[in-house]
N, C-alpha and C positions, 0 to 999 in steps of 0.2 A: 504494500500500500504506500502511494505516493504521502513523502513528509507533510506537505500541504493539506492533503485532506483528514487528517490527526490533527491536527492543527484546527481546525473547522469545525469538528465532531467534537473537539474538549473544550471550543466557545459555547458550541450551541447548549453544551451539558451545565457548563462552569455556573453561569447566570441563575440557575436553575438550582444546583448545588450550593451557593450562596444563603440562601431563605434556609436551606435543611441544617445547618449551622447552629441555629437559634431554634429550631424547631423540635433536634434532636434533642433539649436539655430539656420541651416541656413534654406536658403528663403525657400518655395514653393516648387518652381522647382527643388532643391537641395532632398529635404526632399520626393519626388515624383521619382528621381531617385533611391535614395536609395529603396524605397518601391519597384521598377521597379527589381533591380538588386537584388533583395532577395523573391520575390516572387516565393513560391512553397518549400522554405527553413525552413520556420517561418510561427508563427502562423499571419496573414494578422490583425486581428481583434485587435491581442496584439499592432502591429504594427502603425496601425491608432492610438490607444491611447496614445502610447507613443510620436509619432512624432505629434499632436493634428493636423491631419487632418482626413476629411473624405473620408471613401468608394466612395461616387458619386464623390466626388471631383477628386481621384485619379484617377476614369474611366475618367472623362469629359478631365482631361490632357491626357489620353493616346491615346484619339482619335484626340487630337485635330492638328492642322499642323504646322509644323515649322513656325517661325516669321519670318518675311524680313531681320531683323535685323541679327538674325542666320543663316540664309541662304547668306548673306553677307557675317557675317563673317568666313562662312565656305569657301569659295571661295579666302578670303583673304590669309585663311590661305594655303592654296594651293598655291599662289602665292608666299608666304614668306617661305615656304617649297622650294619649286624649286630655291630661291634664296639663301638660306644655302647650298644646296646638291650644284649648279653654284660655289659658292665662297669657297668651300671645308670647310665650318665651318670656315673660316679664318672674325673675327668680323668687325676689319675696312671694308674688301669687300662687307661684309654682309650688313654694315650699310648703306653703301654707293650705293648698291642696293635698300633697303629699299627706299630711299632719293629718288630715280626715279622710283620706285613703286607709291612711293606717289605723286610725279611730274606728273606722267600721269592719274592720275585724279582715283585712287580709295585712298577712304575718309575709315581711320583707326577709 
């Protein structure tokens, strides 16, 4: 294989290999997103190694179902949306919607 096109193929990788840096130190789930969101992009096999998890492991996450916990706070966050776009971005108002979000009984 010509020097030059080595050269070409560890640009195209390198960019890409950069973000998995920062990536590899966070949790599971982080490092399972990442893998998520570049899939079909990169090589999957390079990928597991460098982020040190596994194949089955990555499938067994993809199938698996949202937590309570996330499903929670996905809901919250939908409340605290409506309460910025309510209060025009203005903080005090915001804050002070929060205060009775949280008064009526959903737990942040």
């Amino acid at each position: 294989m010509p020097k030059y096109n080595r050269k070409v193929r560890t640009k195209k990788y390198s960019d890409e290999f950069k973000s998995t840096a920062t990536i590899s130190r966070g949790t599971k789930a982080e490092r399972f997103q990442f893998l998520e969101q570049h899939r079909g992009r990169l090589k999957m096999a390079l990928l597991y190694k460098q982020l040190n998890v596994s194949k089955s492991g990555f499938y067994h996450w993809l199938k698996r179902e949202e937590s309570e916990r996330h499903k929670a706070d996905q809901r919250l966050l939908i409340h605290i949306t409506g309460i910025f776009i309510k209060s025009q971005g203005i903080y005090r108002l915001m804050q002070i919607n929060l205060l009775r979000l949280i008064n009526t009984g959903h737990q942040t």
